[in-house]
C-alpha positions as a Markdown table, in Angstrom:
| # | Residue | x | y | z |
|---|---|---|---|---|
| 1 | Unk | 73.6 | -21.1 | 47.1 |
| 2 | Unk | 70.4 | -20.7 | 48.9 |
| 3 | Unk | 69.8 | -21.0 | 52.6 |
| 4 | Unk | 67.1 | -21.4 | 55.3 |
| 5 | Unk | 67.5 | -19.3 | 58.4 |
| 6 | Unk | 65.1 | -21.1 | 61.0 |
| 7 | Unk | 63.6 | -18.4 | 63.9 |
| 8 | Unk | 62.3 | -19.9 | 66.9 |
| 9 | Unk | 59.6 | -19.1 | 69.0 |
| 10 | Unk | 57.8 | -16.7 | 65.9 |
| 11 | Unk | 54.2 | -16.1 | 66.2 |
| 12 | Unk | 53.5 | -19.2 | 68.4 |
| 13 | Unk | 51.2 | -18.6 | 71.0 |
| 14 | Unk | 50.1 | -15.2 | 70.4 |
| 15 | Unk | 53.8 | -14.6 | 71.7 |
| 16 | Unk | 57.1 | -13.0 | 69.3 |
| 17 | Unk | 54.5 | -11.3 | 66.8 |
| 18 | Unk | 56.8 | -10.9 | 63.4 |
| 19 | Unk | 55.0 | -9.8 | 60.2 |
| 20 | Unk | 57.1 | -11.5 | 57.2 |
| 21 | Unk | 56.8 | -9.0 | 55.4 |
| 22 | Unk | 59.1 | -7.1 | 58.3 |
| 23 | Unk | 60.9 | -10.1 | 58.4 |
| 24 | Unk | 61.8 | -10.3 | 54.4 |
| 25 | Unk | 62.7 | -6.6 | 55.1 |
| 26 | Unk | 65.2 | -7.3 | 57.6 |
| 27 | Unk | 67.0 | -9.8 | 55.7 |
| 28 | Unk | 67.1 | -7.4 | 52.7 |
| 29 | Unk | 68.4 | -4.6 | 54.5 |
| 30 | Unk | 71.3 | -6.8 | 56.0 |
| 31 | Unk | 72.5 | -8.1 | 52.8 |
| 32 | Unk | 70.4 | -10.7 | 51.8 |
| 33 | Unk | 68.9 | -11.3 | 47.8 |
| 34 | Unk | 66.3 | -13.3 | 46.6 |
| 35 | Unk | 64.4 | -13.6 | 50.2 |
| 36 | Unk | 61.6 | -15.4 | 50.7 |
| 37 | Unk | 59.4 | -16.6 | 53.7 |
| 38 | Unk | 57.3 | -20.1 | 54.3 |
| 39 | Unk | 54.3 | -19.5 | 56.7 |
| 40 | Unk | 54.2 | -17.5 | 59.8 |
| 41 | Unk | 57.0 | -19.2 | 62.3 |
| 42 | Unk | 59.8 | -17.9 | 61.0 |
| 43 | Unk | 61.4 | -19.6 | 57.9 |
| 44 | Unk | 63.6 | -17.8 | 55.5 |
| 45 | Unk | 64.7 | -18.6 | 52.2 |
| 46 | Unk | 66.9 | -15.9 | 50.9 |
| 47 | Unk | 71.0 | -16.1 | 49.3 |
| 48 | Unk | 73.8 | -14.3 | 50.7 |
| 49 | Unk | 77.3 | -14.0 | 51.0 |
| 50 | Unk | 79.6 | -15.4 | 53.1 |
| 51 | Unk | 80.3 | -12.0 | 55.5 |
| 52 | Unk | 76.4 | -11.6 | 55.6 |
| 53 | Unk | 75.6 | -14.6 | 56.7 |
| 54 | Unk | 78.3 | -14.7 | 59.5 |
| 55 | Unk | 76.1 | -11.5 | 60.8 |
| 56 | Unk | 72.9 | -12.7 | 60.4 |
| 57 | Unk | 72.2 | -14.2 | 63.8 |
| 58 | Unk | 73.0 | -11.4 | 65.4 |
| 59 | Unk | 70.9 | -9.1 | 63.6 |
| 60 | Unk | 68.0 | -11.0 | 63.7 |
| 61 | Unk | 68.7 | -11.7 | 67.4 |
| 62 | Unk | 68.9 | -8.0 | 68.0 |
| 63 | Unk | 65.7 | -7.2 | 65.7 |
| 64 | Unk | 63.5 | -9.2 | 67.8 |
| 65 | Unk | 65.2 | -11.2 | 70.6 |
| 66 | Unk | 64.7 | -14.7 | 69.4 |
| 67 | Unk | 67.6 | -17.1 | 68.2 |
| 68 | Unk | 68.0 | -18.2 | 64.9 |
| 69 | Unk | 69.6 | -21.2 | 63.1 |
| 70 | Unk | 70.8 | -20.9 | 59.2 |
| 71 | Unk | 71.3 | -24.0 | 57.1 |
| 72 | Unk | 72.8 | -23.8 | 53.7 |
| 73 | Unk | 70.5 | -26.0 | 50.7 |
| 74 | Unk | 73.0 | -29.2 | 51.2 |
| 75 | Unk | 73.2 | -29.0 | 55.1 |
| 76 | Unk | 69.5 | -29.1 | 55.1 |
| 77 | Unk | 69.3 | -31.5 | 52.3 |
| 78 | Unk | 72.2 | -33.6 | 54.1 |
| 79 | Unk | 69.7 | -33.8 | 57.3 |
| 80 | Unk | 66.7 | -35.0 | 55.2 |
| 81 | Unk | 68.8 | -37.6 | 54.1 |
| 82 | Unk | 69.8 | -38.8 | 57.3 |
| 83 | Unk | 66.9 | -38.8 | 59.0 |
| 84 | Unk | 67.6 | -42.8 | 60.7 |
| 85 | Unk | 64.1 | -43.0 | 61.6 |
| 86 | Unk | 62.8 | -43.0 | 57.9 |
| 87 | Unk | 65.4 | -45.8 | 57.6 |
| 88 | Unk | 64.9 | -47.9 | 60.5 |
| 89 | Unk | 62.7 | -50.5 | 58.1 |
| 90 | Unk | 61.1 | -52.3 | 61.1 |
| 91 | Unk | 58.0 | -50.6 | 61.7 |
| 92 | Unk | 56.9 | -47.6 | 59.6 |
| 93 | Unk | 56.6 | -44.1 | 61.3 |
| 94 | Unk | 54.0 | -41.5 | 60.7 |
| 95 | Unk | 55.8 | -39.0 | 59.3 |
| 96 | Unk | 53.6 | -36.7 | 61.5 |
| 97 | Unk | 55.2 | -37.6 | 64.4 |
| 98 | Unk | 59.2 | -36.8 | 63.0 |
| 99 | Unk | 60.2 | -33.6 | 63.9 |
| 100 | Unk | 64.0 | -32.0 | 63.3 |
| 101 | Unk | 66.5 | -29.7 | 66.1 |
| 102 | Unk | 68.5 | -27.8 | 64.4 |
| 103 | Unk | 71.7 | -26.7 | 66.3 |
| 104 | Unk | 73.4 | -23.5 | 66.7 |
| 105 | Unk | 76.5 | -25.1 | 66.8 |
| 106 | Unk | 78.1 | -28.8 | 67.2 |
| 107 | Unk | 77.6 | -30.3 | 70.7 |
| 108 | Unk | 80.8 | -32.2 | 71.9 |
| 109 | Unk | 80.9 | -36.1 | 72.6 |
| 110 | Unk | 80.7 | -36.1 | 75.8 |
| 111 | Unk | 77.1 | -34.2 | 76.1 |
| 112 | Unk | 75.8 | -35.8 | 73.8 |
| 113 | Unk | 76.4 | -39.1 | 75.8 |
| 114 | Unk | 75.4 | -37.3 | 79.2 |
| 115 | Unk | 71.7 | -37.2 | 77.4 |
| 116 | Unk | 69.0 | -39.2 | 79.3 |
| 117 | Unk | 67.6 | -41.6 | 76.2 |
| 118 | Unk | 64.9 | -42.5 | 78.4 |
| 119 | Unk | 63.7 | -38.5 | 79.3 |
| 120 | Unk | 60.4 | -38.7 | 77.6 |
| 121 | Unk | 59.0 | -42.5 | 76.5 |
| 122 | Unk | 57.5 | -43.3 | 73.6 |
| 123 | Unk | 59.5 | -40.5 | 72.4 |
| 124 | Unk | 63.2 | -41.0 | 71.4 |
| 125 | Unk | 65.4 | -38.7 | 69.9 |
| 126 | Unk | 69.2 | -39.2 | 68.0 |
| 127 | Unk | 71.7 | -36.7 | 67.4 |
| 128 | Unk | 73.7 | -36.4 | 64.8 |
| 129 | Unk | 76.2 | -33.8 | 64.1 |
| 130 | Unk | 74.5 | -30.1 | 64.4 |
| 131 | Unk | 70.5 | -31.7 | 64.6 |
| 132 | Unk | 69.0 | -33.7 | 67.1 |
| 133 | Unk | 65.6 | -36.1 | 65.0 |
| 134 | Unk | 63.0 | -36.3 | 67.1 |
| 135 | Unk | 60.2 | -39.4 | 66.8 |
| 136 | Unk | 57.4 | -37.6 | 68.9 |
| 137 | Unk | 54.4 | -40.1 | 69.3 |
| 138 | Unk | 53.3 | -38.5 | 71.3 |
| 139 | Unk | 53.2 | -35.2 | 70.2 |
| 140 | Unk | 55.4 | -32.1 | 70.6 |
| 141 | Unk | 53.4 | -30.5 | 73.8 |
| 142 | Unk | 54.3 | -33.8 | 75.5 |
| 143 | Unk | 57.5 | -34.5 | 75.3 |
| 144 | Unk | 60.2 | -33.5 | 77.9 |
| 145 | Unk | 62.6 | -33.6 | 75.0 |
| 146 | Unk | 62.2 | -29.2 | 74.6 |
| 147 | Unk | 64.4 | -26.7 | 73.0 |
| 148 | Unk | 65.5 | -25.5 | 77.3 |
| 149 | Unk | 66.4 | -29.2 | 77.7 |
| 150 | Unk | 68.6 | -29.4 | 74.8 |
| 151 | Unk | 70.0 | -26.1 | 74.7 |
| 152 | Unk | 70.7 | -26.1 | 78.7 |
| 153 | Unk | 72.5 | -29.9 | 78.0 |
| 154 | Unk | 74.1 | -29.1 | 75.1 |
| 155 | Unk | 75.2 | -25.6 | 76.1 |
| 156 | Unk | 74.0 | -24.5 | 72.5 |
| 157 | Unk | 70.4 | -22.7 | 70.6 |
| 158 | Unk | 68.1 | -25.3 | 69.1 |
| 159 | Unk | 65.0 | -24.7 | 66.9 |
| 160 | Unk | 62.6 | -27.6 | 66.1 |
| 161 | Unk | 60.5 | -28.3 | 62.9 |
| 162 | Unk | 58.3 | -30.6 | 61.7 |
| 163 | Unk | 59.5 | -33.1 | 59.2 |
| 164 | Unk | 56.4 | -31.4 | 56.8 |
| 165 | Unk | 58.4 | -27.7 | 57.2 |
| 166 | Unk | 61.6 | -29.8 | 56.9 |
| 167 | Unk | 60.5 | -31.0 | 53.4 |
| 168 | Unk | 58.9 | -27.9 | 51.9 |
| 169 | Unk | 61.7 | -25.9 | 53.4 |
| 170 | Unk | 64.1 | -27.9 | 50.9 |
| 171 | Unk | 61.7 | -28.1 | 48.3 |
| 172 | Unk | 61.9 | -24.1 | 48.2 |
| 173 | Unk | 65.6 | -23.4 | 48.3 |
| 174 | Unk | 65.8 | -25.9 | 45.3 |
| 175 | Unk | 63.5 | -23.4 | 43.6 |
């Protein structure tokens, strides 16, 4: 089965400078097959077993100090599918504006429901199991709802996507 393993904070800003060509190298070298990369932010399609991937965080981590998040093909097809936003039928939303956290790990109940709903109007956000969909009208640089807010709430690592990467990033581990 493929996976995605989602870096955050690659090559944005002029900050956490990764060639993917290091990148693909550094999954190879820790166990990985059939590794791939999807534009310069740190996206990696690659398979693996079961003891690899358990490790991979950490490697990565230690390589070059940045968190990462791995979804298998169905988790990550599993979150396109629930994406309530897409669903919500009343008014349609620029899919532009729909952005995915991925979680490190599962938040419990009870932060979850110490969340501020109203943190960042227009923007809204929902969590559901292990990501957090994001409707961002207002655009990512604006919004209070930010990978420290969630991860300092939620006491876990978060790494955000557009629903654009989202899509393409299933397309490619159905490939």
């Amino acid at each position: 089965m493929k996976h995605v393993a989602l870096l955050r904070g690659i090559n944005v800003g002029g900050k956490n400078i990764v060639s993917m060509k290091d990148l693909a190298a550094l999954f190879t070298a820790a166990g990985c097959r059939d590794v791939t990369t999807y534009i310069q932010s740190g996206n990696v399609i690659f398979t693996a077993p079961a003891p690899v991937l358990k490790k991979l965080p950490a490697a990565i981590s230690n390589a070059y100090g940045v968190p990462a998040v791995i979804r298998s093909q169905e988790e990550l097809a599993a979150a396109v599918r629930g994406n309530l936003y897409l669903a919500e039928g009343v008014d349609p939303i620029d899919p532009k504006t729909l952005h995915i956290m991925f979680l490190a790990g599962r938040p419990s109940a009870s932060a979850v429901a110490a969340l501020e709903p109203d943190r960042s109007p227009p923007c809204r956000f929902h969590v559901k199991g292990q990501d957090i969909y994001l409707h961002l009208p207002s655009g990512v640089a604006k919004t209070k709802i930010t990978n420290a807010w969630i991860d300092s709430k939620l006491s876990t690592v978060s790494t955000m996507r557009n629903w654009t990467t989202v899509l393409k990033l299933l397309e490619l581990t159905r490939t």
